[in-house]
Backbone as numpy.savetxt, mean C-alpha at the origin, in Angstrom:
# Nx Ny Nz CAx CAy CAz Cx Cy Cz
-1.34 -3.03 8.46 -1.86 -3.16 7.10 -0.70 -3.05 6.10
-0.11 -3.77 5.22 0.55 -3.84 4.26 0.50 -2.89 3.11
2.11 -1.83 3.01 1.60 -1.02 2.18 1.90 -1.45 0.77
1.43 -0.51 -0.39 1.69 -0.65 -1.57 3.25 -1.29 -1.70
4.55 -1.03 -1.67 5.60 -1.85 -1.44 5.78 -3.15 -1.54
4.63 -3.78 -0.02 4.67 -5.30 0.28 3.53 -5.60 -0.62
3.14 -5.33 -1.42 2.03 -5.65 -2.29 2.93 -5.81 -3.12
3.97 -4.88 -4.01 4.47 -5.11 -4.90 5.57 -6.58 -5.10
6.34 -6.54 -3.83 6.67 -7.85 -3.29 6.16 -9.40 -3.16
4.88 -9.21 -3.00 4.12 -9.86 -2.75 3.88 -10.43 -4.80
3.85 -9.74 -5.59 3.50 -10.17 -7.19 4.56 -10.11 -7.53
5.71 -9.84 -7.14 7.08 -10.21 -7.47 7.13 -11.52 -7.23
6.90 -12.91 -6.07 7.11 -13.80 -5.35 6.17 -14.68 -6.35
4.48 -14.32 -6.96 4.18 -15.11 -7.19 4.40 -15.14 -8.98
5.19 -14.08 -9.51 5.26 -14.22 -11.05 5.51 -15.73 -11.34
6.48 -17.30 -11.04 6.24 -18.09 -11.29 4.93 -19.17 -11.99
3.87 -17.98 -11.21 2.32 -18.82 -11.67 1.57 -18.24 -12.73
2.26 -17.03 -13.40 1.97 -16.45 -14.29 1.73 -17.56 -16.01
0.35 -17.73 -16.11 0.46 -18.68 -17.60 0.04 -20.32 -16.64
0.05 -20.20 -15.79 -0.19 -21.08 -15.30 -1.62 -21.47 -14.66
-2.03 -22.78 -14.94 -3.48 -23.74 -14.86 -3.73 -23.54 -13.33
-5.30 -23.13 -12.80 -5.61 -23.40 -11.30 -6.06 -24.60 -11.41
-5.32 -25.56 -10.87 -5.60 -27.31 -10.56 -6.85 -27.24 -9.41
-6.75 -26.36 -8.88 -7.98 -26.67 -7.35 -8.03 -25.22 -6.93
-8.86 -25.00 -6.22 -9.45 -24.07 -5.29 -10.24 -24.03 -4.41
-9.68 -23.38 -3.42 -11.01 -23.23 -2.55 -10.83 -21.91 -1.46
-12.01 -21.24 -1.09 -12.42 -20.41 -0.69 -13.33 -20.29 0.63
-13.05 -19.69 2.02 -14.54 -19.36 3.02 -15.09 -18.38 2.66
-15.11 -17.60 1.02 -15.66 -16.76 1.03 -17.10 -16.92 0.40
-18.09 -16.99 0.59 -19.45 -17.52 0.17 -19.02 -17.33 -1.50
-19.52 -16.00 -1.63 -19.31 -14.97 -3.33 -18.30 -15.52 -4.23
-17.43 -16.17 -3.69 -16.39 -16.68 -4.59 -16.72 -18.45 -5.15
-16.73 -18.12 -6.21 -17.35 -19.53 -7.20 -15.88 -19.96 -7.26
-15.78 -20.61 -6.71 -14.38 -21.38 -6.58 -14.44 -22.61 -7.90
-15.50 -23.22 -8.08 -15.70 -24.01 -9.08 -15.56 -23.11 -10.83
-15.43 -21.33 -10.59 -15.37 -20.67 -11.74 -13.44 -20.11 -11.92
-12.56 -20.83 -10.80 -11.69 -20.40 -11.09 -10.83 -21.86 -11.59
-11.34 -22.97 -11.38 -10.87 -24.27 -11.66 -10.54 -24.12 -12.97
-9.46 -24.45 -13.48 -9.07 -24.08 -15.42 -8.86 -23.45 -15.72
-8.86 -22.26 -14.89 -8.42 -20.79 -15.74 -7.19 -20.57 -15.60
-6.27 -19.93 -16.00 -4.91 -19.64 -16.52 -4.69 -18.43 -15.63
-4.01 -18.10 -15.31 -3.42 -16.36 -14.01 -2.63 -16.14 -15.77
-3.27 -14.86 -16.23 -3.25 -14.08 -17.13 -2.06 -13.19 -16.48
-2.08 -12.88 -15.34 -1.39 -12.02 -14.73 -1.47 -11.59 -13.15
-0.71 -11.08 -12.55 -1.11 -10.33 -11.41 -0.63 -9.21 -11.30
-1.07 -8.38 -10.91 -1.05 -7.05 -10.99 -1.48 -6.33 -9.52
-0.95 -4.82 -9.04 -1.41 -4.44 -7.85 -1.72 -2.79 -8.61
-2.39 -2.56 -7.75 -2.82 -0.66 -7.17 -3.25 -0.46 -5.61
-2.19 0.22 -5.30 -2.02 0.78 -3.89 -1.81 -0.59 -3.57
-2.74 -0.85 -2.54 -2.93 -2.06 -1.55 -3.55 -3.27 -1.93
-4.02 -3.18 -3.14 -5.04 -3.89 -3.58 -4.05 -4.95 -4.69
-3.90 -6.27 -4.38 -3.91 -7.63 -5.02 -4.60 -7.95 -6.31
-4.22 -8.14 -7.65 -5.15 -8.44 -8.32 -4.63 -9.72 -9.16
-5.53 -10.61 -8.94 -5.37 -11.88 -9.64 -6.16 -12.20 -10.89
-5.33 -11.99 -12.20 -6.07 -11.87 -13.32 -6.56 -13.21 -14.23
-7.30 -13.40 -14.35 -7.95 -14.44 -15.46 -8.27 -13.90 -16.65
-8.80 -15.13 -17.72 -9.04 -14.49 -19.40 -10.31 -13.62 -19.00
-11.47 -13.70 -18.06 -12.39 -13.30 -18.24 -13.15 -12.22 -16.94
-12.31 -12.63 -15.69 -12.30 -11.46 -14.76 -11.04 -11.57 -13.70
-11.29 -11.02 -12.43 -10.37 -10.55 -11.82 -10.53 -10.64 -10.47
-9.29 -11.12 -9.54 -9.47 -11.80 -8.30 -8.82 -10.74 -7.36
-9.81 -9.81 -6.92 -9.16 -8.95 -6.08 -8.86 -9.15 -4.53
-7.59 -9.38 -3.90 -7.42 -9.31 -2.29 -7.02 -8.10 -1.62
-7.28 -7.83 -0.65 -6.60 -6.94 0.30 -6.85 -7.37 1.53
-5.81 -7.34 1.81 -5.43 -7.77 3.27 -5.30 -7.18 4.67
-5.81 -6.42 4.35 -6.36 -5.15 5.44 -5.56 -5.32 6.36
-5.81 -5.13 7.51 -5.00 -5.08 8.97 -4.40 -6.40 9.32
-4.99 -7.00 9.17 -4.52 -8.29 9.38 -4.36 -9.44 9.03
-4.16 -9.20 7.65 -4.10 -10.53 6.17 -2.63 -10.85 5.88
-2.74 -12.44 5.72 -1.60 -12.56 5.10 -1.71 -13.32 4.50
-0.57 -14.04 3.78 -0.42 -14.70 2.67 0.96 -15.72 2.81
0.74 -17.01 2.22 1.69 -18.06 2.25 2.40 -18.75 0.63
3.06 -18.72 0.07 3.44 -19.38 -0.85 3.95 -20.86 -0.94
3.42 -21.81 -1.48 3.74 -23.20 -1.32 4.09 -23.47 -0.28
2.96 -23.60 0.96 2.79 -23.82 1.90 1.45 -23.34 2.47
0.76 -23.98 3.95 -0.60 -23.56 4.60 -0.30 -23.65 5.61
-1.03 -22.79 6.53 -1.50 -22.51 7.76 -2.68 -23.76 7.97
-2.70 -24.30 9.67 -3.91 -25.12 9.76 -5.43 -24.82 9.59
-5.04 -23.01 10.38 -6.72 -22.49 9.67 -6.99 -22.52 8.62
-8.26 -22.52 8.26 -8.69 -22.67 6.45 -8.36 -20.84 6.07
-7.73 -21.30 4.67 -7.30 -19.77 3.91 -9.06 -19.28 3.43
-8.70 -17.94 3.10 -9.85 -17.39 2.92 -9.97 -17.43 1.33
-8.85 -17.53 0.79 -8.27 -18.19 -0.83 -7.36 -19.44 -1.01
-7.35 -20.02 -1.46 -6.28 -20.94 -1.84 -6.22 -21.55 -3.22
-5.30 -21.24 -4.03 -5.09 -21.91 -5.02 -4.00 -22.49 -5.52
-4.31 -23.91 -6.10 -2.93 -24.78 -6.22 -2.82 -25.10 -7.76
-1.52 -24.93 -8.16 -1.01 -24.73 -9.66 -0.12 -26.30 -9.36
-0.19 -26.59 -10.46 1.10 -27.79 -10.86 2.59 -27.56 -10.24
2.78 -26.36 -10.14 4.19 -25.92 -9.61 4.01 -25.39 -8.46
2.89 -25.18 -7.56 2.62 -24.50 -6.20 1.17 -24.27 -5.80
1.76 -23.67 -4.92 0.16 -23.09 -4.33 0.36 -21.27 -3.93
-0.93 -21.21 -3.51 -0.68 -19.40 -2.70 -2.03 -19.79 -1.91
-1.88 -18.95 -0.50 -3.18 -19.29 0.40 -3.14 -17.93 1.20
-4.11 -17.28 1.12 -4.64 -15.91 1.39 -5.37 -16.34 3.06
-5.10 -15.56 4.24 -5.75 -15.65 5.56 -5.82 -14.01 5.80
-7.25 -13.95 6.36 -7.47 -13.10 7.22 -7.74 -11.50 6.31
-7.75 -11.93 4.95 -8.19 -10.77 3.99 -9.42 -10.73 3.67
-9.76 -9.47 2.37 -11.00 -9.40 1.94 -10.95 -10.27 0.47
-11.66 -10.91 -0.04 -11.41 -11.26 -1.73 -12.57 -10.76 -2.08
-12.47 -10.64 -3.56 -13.71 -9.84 -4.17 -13.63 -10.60 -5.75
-14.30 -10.31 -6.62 -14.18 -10.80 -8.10 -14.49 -9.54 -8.82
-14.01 -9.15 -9.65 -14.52 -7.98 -10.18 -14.54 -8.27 -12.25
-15.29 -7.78 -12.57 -15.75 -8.44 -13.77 -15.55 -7.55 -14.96
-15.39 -6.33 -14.58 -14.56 -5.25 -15.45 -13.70 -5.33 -15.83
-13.20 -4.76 -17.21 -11.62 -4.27 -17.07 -11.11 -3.51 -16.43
-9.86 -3.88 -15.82 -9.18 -3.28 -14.33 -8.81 -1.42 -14.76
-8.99 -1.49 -16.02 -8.89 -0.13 -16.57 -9.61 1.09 -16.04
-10.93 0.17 -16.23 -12.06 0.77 -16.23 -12.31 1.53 -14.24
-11.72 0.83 -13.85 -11.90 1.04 -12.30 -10.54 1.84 -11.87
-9.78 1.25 -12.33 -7.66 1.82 -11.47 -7.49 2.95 -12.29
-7.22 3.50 -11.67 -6.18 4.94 -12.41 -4.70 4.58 -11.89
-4.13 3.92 -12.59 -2.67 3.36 -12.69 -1.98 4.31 -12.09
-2.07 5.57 -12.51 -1.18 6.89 -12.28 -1.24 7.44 -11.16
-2.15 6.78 -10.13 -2.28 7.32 -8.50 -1.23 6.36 -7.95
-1.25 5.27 -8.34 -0.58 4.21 -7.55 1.09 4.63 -7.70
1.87 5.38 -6.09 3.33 5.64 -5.70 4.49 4.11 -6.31
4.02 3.20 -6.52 4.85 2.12 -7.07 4.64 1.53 -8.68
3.65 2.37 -9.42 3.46 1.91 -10.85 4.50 3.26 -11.66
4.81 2.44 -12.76 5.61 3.49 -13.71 4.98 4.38 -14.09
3.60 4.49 -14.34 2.69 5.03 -14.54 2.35 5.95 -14.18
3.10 6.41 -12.52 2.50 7.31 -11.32 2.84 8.55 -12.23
1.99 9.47 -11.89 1.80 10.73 -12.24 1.83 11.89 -11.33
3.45 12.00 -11.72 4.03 13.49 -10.05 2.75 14.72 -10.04
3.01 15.75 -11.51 2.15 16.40 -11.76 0.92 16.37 -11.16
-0.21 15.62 -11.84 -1.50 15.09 -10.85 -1.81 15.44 -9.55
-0.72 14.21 -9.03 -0.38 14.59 -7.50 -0.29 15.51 -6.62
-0.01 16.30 -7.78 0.28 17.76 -7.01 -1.08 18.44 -7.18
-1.62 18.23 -8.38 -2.81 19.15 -8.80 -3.92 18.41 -7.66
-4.12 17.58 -7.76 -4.98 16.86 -6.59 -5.03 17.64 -4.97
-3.34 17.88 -4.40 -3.09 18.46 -3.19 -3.51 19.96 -3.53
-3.44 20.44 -4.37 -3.85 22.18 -4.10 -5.67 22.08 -4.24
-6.44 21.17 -4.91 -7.86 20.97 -4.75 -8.20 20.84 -3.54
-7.28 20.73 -2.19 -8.25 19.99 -1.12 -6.99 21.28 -0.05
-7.16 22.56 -0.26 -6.46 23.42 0.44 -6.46 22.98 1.79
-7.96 22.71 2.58 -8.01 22.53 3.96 -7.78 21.18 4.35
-7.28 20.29 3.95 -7.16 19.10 3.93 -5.65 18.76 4.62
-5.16 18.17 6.03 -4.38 18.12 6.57 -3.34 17.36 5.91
-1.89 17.38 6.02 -1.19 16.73 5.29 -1.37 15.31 5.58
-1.22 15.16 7.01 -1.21 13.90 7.44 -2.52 13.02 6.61
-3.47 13.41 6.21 -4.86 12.40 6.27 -4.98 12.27 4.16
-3.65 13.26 3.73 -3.42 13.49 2.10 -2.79 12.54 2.14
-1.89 12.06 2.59 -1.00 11.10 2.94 -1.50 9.27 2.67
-2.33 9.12 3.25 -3.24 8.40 3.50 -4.50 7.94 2.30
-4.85 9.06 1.62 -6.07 9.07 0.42 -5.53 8.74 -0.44
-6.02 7.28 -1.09 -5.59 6.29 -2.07 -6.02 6.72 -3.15
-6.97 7.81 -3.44 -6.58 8.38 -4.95 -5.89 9.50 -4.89
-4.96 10.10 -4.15 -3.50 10.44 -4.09 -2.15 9.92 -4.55
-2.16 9.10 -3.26 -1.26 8.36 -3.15 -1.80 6.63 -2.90
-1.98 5.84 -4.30 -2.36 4.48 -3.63 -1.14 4.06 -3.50
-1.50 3.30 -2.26 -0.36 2.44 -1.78 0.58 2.85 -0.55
0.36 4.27 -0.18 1.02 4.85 0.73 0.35 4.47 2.52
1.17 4.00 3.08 0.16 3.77 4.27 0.68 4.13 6.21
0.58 3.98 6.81 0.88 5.06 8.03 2.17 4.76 8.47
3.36 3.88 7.59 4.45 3.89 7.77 5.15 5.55 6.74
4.92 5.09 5.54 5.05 6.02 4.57 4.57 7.44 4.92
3.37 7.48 5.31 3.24 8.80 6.08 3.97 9.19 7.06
4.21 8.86 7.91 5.45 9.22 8.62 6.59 9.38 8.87
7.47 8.46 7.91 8.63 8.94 7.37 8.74 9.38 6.62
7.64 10.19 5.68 7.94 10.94 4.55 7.67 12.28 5.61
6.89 12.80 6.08 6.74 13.90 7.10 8.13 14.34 7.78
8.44 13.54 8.60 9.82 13.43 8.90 10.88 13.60 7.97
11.00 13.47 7.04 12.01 13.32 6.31 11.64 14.54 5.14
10.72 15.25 5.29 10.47 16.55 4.48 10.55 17.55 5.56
10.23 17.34 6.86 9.95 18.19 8.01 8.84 18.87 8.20
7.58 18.10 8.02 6.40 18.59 7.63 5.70 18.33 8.85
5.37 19.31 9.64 4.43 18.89 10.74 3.30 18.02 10.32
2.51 16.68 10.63 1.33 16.55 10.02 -0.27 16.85 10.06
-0.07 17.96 11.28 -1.35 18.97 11.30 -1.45 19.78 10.64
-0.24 20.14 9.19 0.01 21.26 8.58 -1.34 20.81 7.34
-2.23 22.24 7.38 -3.28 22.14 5.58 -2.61 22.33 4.52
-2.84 21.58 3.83 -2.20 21.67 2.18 -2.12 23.05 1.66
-2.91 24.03 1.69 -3.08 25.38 1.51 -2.29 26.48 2.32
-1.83 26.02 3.18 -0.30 26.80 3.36 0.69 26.21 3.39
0.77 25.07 2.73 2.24 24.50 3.00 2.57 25.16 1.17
4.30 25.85 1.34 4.65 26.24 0.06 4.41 25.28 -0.91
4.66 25.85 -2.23 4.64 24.96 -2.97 5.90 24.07 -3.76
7.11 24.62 -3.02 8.32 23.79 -3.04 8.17 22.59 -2.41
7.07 22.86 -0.92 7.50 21.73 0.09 6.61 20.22 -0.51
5.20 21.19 -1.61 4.37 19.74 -1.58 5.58 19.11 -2.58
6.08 20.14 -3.72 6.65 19.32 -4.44 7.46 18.37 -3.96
8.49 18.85 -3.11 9.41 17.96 -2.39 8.52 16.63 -1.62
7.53 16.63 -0.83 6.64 15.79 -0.26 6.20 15.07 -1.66
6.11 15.38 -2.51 5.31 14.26 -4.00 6.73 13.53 -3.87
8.07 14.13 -4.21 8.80 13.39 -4.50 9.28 12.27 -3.69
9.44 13.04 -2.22 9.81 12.10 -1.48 9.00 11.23 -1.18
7.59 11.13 -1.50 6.91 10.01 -1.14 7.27 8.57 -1.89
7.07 9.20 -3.11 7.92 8.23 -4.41 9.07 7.96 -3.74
9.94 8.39 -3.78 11.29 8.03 -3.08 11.76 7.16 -1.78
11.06 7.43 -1.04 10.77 6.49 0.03 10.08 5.23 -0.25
8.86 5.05 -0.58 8.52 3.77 -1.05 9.39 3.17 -2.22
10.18 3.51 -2.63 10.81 2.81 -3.43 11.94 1.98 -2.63
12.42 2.85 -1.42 13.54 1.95 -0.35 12.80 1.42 0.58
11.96 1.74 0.70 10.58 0.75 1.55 11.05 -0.16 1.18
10.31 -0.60 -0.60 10.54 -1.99 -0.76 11.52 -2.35 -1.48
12.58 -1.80 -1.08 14.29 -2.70 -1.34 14.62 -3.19 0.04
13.94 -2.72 1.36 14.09 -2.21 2.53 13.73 -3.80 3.12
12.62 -3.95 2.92 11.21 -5.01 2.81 11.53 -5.85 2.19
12.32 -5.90 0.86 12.46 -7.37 0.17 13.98 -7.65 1.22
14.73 -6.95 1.85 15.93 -7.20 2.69 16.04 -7.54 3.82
14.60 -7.39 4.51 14.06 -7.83 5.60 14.76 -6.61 6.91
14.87 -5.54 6.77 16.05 -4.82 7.06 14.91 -3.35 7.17
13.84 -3.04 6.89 12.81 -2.04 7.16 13.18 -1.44 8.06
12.68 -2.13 9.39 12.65 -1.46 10.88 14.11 -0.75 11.00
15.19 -1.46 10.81 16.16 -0.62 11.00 16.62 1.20 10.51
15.62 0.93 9.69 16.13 2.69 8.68 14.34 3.45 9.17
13.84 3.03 10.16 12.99 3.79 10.91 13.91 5.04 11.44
13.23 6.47 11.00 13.60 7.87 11.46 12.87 7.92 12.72
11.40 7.73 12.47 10.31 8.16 13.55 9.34 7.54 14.03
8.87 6.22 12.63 7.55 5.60 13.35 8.38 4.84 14.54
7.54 4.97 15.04 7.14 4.00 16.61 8.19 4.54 17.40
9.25 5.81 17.31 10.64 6.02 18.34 9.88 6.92 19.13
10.71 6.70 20.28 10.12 7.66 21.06 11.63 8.90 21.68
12.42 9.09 20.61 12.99 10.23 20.57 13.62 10.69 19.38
13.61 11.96 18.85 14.22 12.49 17.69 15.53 12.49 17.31
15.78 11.28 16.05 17.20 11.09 15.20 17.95 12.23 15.67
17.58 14.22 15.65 18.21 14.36 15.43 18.63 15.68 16.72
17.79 15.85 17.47 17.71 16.42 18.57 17.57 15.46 20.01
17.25 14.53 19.59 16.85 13.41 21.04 15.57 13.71 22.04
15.17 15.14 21.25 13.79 15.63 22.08 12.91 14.82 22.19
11.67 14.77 22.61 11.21 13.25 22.55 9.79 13.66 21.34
9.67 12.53 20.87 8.73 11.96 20.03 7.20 12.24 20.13
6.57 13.09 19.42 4.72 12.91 20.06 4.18 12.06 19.15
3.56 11.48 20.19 2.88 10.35 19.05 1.22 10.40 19.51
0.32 10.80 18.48 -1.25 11.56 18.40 -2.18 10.82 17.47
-3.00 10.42 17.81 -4.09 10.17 16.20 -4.44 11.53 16.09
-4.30 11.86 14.83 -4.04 13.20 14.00 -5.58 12.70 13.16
-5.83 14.21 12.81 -6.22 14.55 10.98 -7.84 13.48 11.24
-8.84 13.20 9.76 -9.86 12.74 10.01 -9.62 11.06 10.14
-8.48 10.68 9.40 -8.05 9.36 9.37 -8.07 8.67 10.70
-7.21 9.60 11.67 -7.38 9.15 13.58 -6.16 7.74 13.22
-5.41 8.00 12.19 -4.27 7.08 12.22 -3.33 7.49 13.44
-2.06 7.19 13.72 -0.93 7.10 15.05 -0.14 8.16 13.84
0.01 9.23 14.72 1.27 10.00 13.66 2.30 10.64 15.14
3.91 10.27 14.25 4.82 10.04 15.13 5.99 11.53 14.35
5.76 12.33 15.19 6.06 13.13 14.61 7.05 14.31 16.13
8.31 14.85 15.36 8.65 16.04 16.55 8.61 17.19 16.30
7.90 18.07 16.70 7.57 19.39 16.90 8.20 20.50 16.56
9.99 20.09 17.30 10.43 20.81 17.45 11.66 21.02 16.03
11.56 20.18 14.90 12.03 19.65 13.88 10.74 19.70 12.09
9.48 19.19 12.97 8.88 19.48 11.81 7.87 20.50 11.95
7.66 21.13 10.77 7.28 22.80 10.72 5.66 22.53 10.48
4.93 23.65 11.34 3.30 23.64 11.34 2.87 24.78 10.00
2.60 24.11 8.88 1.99 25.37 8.53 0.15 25.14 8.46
-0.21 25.90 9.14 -1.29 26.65 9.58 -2.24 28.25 9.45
């Protein structure tokens, strides 16, 4: 699943279509009036956490691409996209995601200030949020998109690792230096995520997901579905600390 990062990447690539006319469309998604996006102008695009948003004068084209979505720029796949729209200067074609339309202002729904990649993000918060949920495992805080949107089971794990945070540890005994340090470094990490990601160069500055021995002892690697999430957490024992 693509985290907040490759989302941000992802509206970096298509700013070109920004101000720009949808010449055609089309959609396998029943709900989507493809005949209501013909003429309208991309006002903008915009993301929170994971979530795609394709803006018009009058609503809003939400994707996420869950586990297994992707996306093509001036160019298609032979399967039919689950979006596709073609501008005078290009196209974009969405496979294997969710689309939605949402008719609100994006205000009204996003809290800008959760999302780890908006200027907006709000450290403070963040923190006040983690001491509300004392029994709440780090690993599965990690994960909760009105936390952290955009953070996803890469980010959880090299931020663990890289704070030394066991991820069976409850928020309610971990000090309160360490969440701070964990707020920061989460920010911090997704930010070389996606310098990491636009460099094509990610996998290489892997500490822990997917190794199966420790950077810094060589002990070996446990790798568990943890916490209520039952995500893969790749974590060493003997390096990151349980508080319990």
């Amino acid at each position: 699943m693509p985290e907040g990062p490759s989302i941000v990447i992802l509206k970096d690539a298509v700013q070109p279509f920004v101000g720009e006319l949808i010449l055609e469309a089309e959609s396998s998604v029943t709900e989507i009036d493809v005949a209501a996006l013909c003429g309208k102008n991309v006002t903008a695009f915009k993301s929170w956490g994971k979530h795609f948003l394709i803006c018009l004068p009058d609503f809003t084209i939400r994707i996420h691409l869950m586990l297994f979505g992707s996306y093509i720029i001036n160019s298609r796949k032979i399967s039919p996209a689950r979006l596709s729209l073609r501008f005078r200067n290009g196209e974009i074609n969405f496979y294997a995601c969710s689309v939605s339309r949402i008719d609100e202002p994006l205000d009204k729904i996003y809290d800008w200030s959760e999302d780890i990649m908006n200027s907006a993000w709000d450290h403070k918060k963040a923190i006040d949020k983690l001491k509300q949920h004392p029994q709440m495992m780090v690993c599965d805080a990690l994960l909760d998109q009105h936390i952290f949107s955009g953070s996803g089971n890469i980010i959880k794990n090299e931020v663990l690792f890289r704070t030394a945070i066991h991820p069976e540890s409850v928020l309610g005994k971990i000090p309160s230096r360490k969440l701070e340090k964990l707020v920061k470094e989460t920010v911090h990490y997704s930010q070389q995520f996606y310098e990491w990601r636009k460099a094509f160069v990610l996998k290489q500055h892997f500490l822990v997901y997917g190794k199966r021995t420790c950077p810094g002892d060589n002990t070996p690697i446990i790798r568990q579905k943890l916490g209520k999430t039952r995500r893969q957490s790749f974590y060493c024992p003997a390096f990151q600390k349980l508080y319990n």
